[in-house]
C-alpha positions in Angstrom: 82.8 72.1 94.2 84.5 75.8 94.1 81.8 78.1 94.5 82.5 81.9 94.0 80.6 85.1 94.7 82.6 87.0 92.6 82.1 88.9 88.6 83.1 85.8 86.8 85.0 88.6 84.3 87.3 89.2 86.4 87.7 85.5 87.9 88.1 84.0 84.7 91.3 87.0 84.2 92.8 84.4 86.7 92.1 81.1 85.3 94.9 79.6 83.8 94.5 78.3 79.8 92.4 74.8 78.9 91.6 74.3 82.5 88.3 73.4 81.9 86.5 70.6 80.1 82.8 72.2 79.6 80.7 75.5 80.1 77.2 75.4 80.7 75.6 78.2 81.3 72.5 81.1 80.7 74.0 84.7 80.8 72.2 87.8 81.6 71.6 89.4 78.7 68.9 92.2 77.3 65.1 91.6 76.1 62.8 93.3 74.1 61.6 96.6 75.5 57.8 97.0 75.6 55.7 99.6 77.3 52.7 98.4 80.2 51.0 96.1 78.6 48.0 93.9 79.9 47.3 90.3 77.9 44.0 88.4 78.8 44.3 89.8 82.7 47.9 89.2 82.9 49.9 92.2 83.7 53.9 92.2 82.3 56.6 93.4 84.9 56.6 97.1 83.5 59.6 98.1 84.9 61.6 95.4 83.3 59.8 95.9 80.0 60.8 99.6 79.8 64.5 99.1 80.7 65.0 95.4 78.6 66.8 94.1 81.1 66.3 91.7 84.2 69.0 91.7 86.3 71.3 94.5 87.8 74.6 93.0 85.8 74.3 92.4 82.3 77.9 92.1 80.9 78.2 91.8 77.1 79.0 88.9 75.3 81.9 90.4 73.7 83.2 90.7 77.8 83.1 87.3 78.4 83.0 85.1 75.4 86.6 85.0 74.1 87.7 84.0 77.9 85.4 81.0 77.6 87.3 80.4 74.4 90.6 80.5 76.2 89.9 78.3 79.1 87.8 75.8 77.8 90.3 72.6 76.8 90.3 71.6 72.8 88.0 69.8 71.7 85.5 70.7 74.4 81.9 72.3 74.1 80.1 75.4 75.8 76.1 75.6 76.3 75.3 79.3 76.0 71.4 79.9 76.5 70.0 82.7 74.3 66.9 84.8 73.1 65.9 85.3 69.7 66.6 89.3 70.2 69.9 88.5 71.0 70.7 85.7 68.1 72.5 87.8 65.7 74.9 89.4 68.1 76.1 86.6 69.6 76.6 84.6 66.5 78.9 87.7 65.6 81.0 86.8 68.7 81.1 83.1 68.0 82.6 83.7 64.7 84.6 86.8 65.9 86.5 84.5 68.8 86.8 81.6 66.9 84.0 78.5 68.1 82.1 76.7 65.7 78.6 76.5 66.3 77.6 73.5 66.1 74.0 73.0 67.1 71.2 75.2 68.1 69.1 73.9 70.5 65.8 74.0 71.4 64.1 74.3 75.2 60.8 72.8 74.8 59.7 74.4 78.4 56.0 73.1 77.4 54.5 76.3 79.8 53.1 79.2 77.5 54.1 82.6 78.3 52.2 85.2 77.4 54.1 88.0 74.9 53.3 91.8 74.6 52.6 91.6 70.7 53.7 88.5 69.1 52.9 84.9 69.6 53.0 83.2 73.1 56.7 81.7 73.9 56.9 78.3 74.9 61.1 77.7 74.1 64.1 79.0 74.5 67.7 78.5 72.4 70.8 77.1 73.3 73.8 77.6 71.3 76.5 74.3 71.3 79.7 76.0 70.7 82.8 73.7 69.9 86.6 75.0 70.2 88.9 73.3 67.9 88.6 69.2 66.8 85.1 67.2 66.5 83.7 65.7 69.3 81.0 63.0 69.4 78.2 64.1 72.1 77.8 61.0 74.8 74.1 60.2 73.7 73.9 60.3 69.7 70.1 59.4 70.3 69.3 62.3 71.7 67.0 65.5 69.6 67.7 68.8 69.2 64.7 69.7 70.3 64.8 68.5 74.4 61.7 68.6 76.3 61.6 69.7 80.1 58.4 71.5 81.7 59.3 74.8 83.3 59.4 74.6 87.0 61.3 76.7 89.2 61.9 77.2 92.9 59.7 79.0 95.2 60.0 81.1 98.0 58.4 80.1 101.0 56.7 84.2 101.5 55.5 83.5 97.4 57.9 84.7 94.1 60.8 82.8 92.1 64.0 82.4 93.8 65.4 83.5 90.4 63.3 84.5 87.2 65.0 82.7 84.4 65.6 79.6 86.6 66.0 76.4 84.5 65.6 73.2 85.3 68.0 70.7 86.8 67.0 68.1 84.5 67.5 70.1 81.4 71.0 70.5 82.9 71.7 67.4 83.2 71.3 66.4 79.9 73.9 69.0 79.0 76.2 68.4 81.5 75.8 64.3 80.4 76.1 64.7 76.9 79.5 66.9 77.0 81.3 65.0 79.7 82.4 62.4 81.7 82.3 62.0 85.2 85.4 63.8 87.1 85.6 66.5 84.2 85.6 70.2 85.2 82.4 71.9 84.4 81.7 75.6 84.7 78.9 77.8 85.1 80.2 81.6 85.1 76.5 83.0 85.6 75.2 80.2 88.2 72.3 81.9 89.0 71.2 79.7 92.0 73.1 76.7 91.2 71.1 74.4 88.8 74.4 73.6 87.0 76.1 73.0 90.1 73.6 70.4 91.3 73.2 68.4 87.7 77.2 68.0 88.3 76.7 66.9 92.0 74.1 64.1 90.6 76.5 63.0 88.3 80.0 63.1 89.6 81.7 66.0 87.6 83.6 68.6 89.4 81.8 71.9 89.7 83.5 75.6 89.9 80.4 78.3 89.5 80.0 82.1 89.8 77.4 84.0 90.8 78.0 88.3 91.3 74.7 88.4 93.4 74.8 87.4 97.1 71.1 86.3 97.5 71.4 84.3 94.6 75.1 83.1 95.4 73.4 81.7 98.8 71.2 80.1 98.2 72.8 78.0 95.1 75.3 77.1 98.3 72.0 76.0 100.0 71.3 74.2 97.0 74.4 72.2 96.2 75.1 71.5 99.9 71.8 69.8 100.0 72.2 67.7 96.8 75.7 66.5 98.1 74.1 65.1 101.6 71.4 63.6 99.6 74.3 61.7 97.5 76.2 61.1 100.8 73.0 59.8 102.3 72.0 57.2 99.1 75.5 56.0 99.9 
């Protein structure tokens, strides 16, 4: 495990060429601005609504994208998680540096959330991106549409550890799916370490980022505690 509170921009500016066998990962990136807006009792976070943005670092893909291009091994995939307002601008950047897309994915997340004006959102995309050759995916048996319920951590004073946590076991299936055990795996926007753990549970090697400290901590917390748990089932 190489675990980094650092901007993943500038850490990947240091990573040498192919050095890594898969990306997984869900990037910050803007949402739909909406006014104050109150559905059936439930009250939307207003000041994220006006700006359309949820965390203080929201990078571009056009920053990042072509790096993940030049690291990544051939014949090797990345997971990139995406909204629908988003869709079109990064499929510009896919073709623009080169992947093929190859599959888009959909979150089942089963949990409804309630939207400003349009229907209630119970998924989310991810974009399979392939650099160079064809590659046959682990588990052919597998849908495109994968079903995990939304659960995420909570802190012990109430409130998500992180707002757009996903699920370890959704993680997994990514991580299985794309490589074998001992393969590098990376996860330049960690969050608080989901990808990190899905590669302790399965034996691949783990480098992550994460530019925020309270989030870098506890995905240290996190990963720490997955690893005893192995070294204890031993």
């Amino acid at each position: 495990m190489k675990l980094l509170n650092v901007d993943c921009i500038e850490y990947m500016k240091t990573m040498p060429d192919e050095c890594v066998d898969l990306i997984v990962t869900d990037p910050p990136y803007e949402i739909q601005k909406y006014g104050k807006c109150i559905h059936g009792g439930f009250i939307r976070n207003e000041e994220i609504g006006q700006l359309g943005i949820v965390f203080n670092h929201n990078p571009d893909i056009s920053l990042w994208l072509g790096e993940f291009y030049r690291i990544l091994k051939n014949k090797t995939y990345a997971y990139v998680m995406v909204n629908v307002y988003n869709l079109h601008h990064f499929l510009d950047e896919i073709d623009r540096v080169g992947f093929k897309l190859v599959a888009l994915l959909i979150w089942d997340k089963v949990q409804k959330i309630i939207t400003p004006y349009a229907y209630m959102k119970q998924y989310e995309l991810i974009l399979m991106l392939r650099k160079g050759g064809a590659k046959q995916v682990n588990d052919i048996s597998i849908s495109d549409i994968i079903t995990v319920p939304l659960k995420k951590q909570k802190k012990p004073a109430g409130g998500n550890y992180h707002n757009t946590e996903k699920p370890v076991k959704l993680m997994e299936i990514l991580v299985k799916q794309s490589s074998q055990e001992g393969e590098v795996v990376f996860d330049p926007f960690m969050g608080i370490g989901t990808t990190g753990v899905a590669c302790v549970k399965h034996n691949r090697d783990f480098i992550g980022c994460e530019i925020e400290k309270e989030y870098f901590d506890f995905a240290c917390e996190r990963i720490e505690a997955e690893q005893n748990k192995l070294l204890l089932d031993l």
